[in-house]
Backbone as JSON Lines, residues from 0, in Angstrom:
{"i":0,"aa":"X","n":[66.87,19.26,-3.07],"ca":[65.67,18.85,-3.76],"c":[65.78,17.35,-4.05]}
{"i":1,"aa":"X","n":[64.69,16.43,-3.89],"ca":[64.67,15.36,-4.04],"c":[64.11,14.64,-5.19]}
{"i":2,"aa":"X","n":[64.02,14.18,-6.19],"ca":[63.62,13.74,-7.27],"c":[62.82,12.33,-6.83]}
{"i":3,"aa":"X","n":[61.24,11.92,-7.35],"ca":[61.08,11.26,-7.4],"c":[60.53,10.16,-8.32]}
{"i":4,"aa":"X","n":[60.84,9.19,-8.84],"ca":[60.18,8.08,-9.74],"c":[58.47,7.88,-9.92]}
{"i":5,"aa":"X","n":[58.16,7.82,-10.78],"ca":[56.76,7.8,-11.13],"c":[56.82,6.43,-11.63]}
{"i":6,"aa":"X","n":[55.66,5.91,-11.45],"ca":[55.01,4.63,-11.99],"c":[54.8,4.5,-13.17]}
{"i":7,"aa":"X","n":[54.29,3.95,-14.18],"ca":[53.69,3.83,-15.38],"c":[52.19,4.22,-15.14]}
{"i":8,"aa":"X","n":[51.64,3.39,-14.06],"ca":[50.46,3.27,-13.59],"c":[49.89,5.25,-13.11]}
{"i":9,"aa":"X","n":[51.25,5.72,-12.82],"ca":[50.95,7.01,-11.99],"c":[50.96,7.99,-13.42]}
{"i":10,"aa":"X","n":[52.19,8.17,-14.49],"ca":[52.18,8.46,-14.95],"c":[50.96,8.72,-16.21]}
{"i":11,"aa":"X","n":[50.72,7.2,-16.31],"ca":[49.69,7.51,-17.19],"c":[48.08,8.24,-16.5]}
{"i":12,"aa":"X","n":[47.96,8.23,-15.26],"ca":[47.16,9.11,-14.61],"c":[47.54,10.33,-14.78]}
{"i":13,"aa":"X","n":[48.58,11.01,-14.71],"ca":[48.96,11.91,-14.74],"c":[48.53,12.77,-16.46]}
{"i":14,"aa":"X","n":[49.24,12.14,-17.17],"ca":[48.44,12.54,-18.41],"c":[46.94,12.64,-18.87]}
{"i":15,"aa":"X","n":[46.23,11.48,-18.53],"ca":[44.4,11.41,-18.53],"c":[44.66,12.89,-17.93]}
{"i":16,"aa":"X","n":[44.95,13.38,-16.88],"ca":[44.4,14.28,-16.08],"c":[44.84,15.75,-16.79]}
{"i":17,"aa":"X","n":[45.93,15.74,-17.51],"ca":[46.1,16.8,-17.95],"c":[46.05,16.97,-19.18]}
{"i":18,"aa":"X","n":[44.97,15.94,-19.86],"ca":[44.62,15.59,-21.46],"c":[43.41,16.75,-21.07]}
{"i":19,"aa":"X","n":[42.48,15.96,-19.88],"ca":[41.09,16.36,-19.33],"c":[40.77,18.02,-18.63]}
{"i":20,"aa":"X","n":[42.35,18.3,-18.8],"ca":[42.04,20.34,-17.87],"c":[42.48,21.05,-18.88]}
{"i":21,"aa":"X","n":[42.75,19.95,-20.35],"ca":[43.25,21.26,-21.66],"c":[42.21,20.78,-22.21]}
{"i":22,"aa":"X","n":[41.0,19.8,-22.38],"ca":[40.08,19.99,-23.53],"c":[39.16,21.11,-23.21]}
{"i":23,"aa":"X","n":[38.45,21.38,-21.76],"ca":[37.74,22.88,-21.76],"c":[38.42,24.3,-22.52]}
{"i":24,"aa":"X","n":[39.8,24.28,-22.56],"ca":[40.25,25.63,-23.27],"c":[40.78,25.61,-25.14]}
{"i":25,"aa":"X","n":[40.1,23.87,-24.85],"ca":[40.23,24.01,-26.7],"c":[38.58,24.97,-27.31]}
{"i":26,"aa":"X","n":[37.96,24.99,-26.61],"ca":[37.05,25.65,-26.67],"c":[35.48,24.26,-27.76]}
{"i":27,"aa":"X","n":[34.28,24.56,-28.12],"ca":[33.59,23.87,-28.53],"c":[34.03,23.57,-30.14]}
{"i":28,"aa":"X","n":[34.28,24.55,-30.62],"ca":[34.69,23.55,-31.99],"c":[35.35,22.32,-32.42]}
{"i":29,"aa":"X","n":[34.6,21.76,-33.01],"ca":[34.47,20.65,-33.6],"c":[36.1,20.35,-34.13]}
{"i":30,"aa":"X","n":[36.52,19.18,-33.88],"ca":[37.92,19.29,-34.61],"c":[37.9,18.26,-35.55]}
{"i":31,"aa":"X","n":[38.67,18.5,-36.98],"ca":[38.28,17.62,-37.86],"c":[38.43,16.05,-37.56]}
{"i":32,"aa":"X","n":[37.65,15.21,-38.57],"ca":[37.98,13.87,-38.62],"c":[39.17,13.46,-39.3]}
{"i":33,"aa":"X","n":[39.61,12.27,-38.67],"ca":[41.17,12.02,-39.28],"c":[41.01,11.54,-40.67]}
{"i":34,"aa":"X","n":[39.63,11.0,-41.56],"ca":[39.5,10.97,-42.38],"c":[39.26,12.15,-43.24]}
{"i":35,"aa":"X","n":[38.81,13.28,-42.91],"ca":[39.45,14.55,-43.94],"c":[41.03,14.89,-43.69]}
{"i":36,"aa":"X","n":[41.89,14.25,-42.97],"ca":[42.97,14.57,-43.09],"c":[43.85,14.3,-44.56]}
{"i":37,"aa":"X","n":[43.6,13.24,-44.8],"ca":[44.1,12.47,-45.98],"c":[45.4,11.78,-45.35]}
{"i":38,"aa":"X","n":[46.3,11.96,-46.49],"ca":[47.68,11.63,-45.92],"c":[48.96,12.5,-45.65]}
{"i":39,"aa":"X","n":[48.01,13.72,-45.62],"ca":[48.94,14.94,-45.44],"c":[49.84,14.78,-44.71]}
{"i":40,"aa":"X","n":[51.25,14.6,-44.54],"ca":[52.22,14.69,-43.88],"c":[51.9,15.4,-42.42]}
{"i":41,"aa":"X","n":[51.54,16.54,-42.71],"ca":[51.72,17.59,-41.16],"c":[50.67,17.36,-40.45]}
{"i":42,"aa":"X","n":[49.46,16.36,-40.74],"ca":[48.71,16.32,-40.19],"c":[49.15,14.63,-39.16]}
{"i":43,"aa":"X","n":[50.17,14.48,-39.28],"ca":[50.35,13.07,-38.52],"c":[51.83,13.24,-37.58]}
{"i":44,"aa":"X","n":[51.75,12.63,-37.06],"ca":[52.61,12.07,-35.66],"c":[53.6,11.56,-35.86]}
{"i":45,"aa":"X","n":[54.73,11.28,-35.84],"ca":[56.34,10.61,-36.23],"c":[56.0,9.31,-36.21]}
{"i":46,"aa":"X","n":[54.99,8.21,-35.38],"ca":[54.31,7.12,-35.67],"c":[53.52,6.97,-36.46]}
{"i":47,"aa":"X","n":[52.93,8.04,-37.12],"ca":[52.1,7.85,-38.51],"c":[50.64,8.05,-37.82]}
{"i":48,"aa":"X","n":[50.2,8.41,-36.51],"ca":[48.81,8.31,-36.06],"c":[48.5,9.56,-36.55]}
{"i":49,"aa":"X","n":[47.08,9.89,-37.11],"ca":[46.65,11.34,-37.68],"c":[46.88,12.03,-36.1]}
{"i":50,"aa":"X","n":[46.75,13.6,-36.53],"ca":[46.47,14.79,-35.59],"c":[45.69,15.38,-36.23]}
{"i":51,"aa":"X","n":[45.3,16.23,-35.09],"ca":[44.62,17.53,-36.1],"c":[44.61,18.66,-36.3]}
{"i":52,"aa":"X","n":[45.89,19.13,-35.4],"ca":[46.37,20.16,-35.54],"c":[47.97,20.37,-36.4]}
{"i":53,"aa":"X","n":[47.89,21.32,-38.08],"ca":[49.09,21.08,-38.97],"c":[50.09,21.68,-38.02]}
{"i":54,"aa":"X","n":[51.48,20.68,-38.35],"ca":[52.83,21.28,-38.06],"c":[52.92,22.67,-38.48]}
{"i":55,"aa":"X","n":[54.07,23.43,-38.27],"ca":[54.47,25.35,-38.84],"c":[54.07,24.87,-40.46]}
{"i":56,"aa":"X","n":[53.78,26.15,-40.87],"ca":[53.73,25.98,-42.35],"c":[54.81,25.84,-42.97]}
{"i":57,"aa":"X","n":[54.93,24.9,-44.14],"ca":[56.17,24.46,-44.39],"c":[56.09,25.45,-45.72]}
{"i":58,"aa":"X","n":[56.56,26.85,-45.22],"ca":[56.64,27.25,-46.53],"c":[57.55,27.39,-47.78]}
{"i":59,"aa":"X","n":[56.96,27.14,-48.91],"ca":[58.45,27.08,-50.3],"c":[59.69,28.01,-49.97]}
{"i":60,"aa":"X","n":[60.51,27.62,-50.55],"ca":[61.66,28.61,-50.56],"c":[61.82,29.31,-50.72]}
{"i":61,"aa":"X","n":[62.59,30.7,-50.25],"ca":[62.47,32.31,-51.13],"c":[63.96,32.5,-52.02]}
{"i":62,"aa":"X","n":[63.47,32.86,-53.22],"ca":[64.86,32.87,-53.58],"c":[65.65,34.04,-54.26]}
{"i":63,"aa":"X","n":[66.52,35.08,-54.35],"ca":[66.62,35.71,-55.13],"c":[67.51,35.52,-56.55]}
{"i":64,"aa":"X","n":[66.79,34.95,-57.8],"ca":[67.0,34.89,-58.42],"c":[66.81,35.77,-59.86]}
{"i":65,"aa":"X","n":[66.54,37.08,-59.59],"ca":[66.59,37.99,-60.4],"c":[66.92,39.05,-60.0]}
{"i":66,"aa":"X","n":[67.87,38.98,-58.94],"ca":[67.96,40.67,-58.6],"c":[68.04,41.73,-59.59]}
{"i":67,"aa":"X","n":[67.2,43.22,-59.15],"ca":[67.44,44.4,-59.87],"c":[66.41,44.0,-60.97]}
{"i":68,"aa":"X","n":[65.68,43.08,-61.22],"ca":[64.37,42.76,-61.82],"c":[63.19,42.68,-60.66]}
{"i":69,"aa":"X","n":[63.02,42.18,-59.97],"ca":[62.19,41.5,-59.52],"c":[62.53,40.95,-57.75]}
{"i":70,"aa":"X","n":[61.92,41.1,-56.62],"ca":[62.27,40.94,-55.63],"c":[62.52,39.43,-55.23]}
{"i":71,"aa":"X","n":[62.71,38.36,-54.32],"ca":[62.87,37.65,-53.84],"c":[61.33,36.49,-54.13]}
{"i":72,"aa":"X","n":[61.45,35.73,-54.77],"ca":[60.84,34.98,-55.02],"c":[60.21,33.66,-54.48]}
{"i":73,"aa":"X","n":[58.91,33.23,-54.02],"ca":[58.45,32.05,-53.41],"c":[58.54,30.67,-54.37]}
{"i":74,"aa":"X","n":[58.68,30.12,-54.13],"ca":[58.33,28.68,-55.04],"c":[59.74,28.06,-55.54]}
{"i":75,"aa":"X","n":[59.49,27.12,-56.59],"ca":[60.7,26.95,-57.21],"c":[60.43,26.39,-58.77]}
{"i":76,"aa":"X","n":[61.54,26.0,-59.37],"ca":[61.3,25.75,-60.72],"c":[60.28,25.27,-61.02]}
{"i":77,"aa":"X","n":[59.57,25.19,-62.44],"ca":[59.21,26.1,-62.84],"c":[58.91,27.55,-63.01]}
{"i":78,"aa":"X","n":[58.4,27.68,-61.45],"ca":[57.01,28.95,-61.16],"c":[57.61,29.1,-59.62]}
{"i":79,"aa":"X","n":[57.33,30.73,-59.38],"ca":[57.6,31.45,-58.56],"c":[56.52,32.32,-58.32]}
{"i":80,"aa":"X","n":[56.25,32.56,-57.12],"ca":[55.6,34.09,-57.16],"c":[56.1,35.16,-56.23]}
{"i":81,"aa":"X","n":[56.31,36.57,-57.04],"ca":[56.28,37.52,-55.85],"c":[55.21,38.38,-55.24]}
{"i":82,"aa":"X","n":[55.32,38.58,-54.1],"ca":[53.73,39.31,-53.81],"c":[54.23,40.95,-52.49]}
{"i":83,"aa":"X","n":[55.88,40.66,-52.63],"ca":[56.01,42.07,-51.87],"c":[56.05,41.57,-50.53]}
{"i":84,"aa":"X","n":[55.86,42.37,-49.45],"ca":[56.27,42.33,-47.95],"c":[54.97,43.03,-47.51]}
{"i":85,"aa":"X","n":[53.91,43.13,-48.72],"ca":[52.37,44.03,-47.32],"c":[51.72,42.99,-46.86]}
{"i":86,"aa":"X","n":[51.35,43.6,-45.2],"ca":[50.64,42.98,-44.54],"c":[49.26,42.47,-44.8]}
{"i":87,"aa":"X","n":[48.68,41.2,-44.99],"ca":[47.16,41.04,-44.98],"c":[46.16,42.14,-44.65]}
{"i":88,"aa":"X","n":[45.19,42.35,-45.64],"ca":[44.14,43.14,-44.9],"c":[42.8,43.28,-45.56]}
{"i":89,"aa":"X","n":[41.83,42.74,-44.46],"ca":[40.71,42.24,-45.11],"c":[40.08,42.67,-46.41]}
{"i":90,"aa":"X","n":[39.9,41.83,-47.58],"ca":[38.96,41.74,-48.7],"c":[39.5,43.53,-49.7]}
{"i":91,"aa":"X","n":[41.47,42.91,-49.04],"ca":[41.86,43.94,-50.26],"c":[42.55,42.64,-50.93]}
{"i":92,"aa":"X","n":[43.48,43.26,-52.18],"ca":[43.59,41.87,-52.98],"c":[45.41,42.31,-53.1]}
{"i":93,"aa":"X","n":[46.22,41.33,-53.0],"ca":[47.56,41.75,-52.52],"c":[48.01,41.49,-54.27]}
{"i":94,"aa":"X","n":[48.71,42.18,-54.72],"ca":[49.17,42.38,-55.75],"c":[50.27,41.51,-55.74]}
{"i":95,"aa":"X","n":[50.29,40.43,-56.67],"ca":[51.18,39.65,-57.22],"c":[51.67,39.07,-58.3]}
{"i":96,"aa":"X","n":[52.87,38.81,-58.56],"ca":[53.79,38.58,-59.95],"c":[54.14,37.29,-60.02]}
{"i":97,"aa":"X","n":[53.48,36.12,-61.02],"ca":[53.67,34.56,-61.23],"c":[55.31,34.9,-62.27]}
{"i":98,"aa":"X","n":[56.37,34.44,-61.78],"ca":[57.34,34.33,-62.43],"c":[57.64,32.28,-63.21]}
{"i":99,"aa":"X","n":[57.72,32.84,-64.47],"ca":[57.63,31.22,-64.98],"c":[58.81,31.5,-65.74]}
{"i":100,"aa":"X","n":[59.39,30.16,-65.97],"ca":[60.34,29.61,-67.07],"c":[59.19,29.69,-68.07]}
{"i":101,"aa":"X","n":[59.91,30.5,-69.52],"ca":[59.03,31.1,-70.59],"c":[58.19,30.13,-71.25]}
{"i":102,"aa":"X","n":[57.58,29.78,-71.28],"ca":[56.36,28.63,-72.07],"c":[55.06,29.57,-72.77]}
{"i":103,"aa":"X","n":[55.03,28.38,-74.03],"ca":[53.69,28.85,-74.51],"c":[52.94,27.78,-73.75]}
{"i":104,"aa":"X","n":[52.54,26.74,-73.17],"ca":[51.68,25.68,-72.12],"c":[50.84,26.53,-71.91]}
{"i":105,"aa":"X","n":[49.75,26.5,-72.27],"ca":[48.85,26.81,-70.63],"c":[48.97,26.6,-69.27]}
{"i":106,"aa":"X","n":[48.73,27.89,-68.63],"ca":[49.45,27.54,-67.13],"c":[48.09,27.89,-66.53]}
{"i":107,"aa":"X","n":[47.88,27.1,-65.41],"ca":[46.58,27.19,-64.48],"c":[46.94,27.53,-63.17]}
{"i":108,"aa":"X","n":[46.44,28.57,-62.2],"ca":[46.51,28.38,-61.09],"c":[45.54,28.61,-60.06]}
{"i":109,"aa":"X","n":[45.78,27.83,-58.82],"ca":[44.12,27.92,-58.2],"c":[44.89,27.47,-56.7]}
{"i":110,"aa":"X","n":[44.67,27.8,-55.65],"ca":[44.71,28.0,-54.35],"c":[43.85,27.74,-53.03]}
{"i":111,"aa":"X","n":[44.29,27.3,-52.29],"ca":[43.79,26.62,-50.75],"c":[44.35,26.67,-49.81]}
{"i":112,"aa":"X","n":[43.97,27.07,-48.8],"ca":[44.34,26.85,-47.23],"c":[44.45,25.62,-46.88]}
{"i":113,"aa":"X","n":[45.47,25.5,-46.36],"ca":[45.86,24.53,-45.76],"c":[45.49,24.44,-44.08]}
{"i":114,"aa":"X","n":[45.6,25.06,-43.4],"ca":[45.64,25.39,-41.77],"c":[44.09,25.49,-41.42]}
{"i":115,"aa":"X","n":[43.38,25.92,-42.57],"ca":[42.1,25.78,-41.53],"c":[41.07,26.08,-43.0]}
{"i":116,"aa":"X","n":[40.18,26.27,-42.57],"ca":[38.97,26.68,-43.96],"c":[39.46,27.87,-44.93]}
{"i":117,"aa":"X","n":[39.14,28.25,-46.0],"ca":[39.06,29.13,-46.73],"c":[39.55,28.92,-48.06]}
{"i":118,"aa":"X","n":[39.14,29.43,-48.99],"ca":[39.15,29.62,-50.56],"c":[39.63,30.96,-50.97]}
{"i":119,"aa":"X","n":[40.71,30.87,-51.77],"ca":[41.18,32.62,-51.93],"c":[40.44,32.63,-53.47]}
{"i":120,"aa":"X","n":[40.59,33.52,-53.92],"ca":[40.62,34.06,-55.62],"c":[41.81,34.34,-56.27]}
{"i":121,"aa":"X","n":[41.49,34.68,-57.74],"ca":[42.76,35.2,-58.35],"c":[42.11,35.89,-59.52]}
{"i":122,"aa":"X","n":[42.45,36.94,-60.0],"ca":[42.24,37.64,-60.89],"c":[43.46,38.39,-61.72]}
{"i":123,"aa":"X","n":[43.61,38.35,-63.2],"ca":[44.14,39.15,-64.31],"c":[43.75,40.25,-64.7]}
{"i":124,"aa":"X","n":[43.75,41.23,-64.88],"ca":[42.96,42.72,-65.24],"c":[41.7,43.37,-64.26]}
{"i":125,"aa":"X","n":[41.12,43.41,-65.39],"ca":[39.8,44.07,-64.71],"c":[38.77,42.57,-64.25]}
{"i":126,"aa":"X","n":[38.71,41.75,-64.78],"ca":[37.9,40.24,-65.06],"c":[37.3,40.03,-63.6]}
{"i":127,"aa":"X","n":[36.54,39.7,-63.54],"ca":[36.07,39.04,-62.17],"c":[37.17,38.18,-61.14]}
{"i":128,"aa":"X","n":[37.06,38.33,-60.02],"ca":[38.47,37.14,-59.42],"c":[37.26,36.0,-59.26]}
{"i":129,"aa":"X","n":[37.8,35.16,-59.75],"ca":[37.72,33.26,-59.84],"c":[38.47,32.46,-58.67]}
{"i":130,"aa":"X","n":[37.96,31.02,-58.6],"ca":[38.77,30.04,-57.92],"c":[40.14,29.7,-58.92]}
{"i":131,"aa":"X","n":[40.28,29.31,-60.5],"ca":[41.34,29.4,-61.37],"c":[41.54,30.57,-61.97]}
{"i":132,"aa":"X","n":[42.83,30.59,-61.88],"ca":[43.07,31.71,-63.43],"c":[43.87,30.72,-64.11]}
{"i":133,"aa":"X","n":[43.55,31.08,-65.55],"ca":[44.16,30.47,-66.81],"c":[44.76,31.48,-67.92]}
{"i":134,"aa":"X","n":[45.89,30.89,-68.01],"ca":[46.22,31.74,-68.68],"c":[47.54,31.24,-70.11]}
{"i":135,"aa":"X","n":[46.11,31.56,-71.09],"ca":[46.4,30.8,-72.55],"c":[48.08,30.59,-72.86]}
{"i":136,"aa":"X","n":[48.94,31.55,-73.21],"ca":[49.93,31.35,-73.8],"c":[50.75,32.33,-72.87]}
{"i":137,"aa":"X","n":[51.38,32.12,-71.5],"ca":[51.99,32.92,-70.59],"c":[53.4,33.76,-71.49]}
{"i":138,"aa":"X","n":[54.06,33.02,-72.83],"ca":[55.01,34.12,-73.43],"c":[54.6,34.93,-74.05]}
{"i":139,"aa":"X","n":[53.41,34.82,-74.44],"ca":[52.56,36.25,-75.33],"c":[51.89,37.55,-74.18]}
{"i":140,"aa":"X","n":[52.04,36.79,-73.33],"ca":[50.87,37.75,-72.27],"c":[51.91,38.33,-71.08]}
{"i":141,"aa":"X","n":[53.56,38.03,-71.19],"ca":[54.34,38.97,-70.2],"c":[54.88,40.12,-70.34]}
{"i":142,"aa":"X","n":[54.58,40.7,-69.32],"ca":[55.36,42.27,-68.94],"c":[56.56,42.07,-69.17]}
{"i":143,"aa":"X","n":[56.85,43.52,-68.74],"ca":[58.85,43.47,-68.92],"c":[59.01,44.0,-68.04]}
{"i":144,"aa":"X","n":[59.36,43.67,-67.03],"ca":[59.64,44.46,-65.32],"c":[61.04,45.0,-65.82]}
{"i":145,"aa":"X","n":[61.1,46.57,-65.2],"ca":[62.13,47.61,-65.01],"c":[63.53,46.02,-65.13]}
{"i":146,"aa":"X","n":[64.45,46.44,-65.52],"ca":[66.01,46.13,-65.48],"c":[65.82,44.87,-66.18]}
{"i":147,"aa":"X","n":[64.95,44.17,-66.36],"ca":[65.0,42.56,-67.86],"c":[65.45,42.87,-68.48]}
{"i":148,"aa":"X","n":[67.01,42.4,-68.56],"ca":[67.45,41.84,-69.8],"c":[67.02,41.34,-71.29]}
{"i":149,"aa":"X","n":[67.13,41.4,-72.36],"ca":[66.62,40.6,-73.46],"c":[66.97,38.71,-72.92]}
{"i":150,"aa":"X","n":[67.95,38.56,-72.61],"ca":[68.54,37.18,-72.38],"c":[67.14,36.82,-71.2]}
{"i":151,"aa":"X","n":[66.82,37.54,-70.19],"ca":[66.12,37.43,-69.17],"c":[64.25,36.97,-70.03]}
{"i":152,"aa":"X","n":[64.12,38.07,-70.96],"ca":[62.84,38.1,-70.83],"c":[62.82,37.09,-71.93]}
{"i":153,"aa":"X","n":[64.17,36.16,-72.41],"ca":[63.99,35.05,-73.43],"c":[63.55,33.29,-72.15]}
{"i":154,"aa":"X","n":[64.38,33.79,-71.13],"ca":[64.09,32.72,-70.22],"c":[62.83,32.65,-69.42]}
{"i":155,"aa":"X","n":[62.45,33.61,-68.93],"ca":[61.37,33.75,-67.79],"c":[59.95,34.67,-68.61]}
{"i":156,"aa":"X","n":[59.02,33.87,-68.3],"ca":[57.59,35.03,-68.68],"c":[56.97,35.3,-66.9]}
{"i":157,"aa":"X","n":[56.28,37.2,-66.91],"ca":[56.32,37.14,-65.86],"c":[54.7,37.96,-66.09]}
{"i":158,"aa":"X","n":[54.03,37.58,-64.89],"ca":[52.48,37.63,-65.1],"c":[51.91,38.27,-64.03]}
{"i":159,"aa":"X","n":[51.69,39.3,-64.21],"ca":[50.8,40.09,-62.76],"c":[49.8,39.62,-62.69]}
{"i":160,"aa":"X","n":[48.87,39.43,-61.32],"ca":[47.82,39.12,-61.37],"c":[47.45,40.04,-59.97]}
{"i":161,"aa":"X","n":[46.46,39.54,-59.3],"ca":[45.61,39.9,-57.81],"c":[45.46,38.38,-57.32]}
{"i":162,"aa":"X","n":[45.71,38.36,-55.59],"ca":[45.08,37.36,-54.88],"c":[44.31,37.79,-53.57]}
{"i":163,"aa":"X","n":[42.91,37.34,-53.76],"ca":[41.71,37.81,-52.73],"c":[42.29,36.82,-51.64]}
{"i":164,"aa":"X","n":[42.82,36.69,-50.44],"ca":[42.9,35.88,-49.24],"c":[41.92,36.35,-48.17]}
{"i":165,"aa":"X","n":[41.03,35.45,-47.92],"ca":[40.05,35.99,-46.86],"c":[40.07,36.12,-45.26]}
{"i":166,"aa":"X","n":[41.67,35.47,-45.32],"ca":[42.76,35.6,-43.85],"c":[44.0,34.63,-44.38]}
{"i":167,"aa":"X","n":[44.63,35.91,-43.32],"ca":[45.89,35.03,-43.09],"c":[46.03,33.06,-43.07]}
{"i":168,"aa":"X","n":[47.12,32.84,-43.25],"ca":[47.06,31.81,-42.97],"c":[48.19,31.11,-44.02]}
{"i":169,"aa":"X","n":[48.43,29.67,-43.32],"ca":[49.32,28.98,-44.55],"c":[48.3,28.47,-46.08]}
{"i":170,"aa":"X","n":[48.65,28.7,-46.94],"ca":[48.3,28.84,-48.52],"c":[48.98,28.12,-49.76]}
{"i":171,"aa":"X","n":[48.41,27.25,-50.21],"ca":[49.03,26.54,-51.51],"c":[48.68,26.62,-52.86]}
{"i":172,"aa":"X","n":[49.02,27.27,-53.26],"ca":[49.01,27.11,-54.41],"c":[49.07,25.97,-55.49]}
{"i":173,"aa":"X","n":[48.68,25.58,-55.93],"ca":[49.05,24.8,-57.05],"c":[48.65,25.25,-59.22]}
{"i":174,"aa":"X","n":[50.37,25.37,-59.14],"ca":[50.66,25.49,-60.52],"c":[50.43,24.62,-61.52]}
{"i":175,"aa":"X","n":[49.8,24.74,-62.38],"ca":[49.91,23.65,-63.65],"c":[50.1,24.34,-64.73]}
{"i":176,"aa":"X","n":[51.33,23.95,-65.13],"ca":[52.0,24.16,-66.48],"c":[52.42,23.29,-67.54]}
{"i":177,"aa":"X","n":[51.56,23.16,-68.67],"ca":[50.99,21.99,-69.72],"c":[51.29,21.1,-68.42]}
{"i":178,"aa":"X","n":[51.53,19.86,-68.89],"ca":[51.42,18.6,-68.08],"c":[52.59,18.34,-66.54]}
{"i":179,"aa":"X","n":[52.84,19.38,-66.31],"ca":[53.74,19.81,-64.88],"c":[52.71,20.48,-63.99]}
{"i":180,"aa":"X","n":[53.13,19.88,-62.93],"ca":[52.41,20.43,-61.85],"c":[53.14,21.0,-60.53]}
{"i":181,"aa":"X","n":[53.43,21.88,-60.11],"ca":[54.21,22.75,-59.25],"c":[53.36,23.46,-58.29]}
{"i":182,"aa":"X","n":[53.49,23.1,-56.74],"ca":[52.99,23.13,-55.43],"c":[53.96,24.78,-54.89]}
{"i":183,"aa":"X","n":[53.19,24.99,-54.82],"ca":[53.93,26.76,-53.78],"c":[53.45,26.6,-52.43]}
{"i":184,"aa":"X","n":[53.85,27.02,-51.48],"ca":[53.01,27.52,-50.33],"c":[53.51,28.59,-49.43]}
{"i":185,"aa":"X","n":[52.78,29.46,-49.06],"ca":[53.11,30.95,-48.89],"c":[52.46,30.87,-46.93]}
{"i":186,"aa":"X","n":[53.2,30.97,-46.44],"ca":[52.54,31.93,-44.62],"c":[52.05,32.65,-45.09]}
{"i":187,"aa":"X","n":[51.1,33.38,-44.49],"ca":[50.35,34.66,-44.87],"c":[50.52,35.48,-43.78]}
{"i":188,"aa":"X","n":[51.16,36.23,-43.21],"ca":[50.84,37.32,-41.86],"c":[49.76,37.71,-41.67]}
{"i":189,"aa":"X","n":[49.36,38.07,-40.8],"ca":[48.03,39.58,-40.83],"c":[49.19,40.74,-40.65]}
């Protein structure tokens, strides 16, 4: 087999041409402007030029830090959430547990897709699901999950809620606890 040298001149033909036989199978949608990108990291190039398609979802860490309480946890200090191992499935609401370092703060949380369009919900009880949930004094308002310790339920308050996701997809959360603000982000399977 013989190897041969390409031009600059050839090469860069070579690319036009195979820029031009993958835009028919991107199909007609519109792809965003690099000005809704912002400065999102995953939306740019190791030279800093926008893209518009995000890198893998860079999702938070899982951690198990309560075993025999509580399963394997997303996020990190402050705030965690667990939400279990079920699969996505349309316009049911996946049952999940906000694990916090114990505060009376008001803690806020409210959620976005990152990867493409969509708005999830969140709901506490019976209440309507919302774009925020708030929730006044998170050490007055926690459960005591099976095996908590007293020492445990002096450190951590832990908060069931519901999250409506209207698809899969990568998901951020953002925590606010009094004047802290704590970023989650979850893959979503189908």
């Amino acid at each position: 087999m013989r190897w041969t040298t390409l031009s600059e001149a050839s090469m860069k033909l070579l690319r036009a041409s195979a820029v031009s036989l993958a835009l028919p199978a991107l199909g007609s949608a519109p792809l965003p402007s690099t000005q809704s990108l912002g400065s999102d990291p995953r939306f740019r190039t190791s030279e800093g030029a926008a893209t518009a398609r995000p890198t893998a979802c860079p999702q938070s860490p899982t951690q198990d830090l309560l075993p025999g309480v509580v399963g394997p946890m997303v996020g990190r200090r402050p705030a965690w959430m667990v939400d279990g191992s079920a699969p996505w499935r349309a316009s049911e609401p996946v049952k999940t547990l906000w694990v916090l370092l114990r505060t009376s703060a008001e803690v806020r949380i409210e959620g976005r897709r990152l990867d493409g369009p969509g708005e999830l919900k969140l709901r506490r009880g019976d209440v309507r699901p919302a774009d925020l949930l708030v929730i006044a004094n998170p050490a007055q308002q926690s459960v005591i999950p099976g095996g908590a310790s007293p020492d445990i339920m002096r450190a951590y308050a832990f908060l069931p809620s519901h999250v409506f996701y209207p698809s899969p997809g990568c998901w951020e959360f953002t925590v606010h606890i009094g004047d802290e603000t704590v970023r989650i982000i979850r893959d979503l399977k189908p």
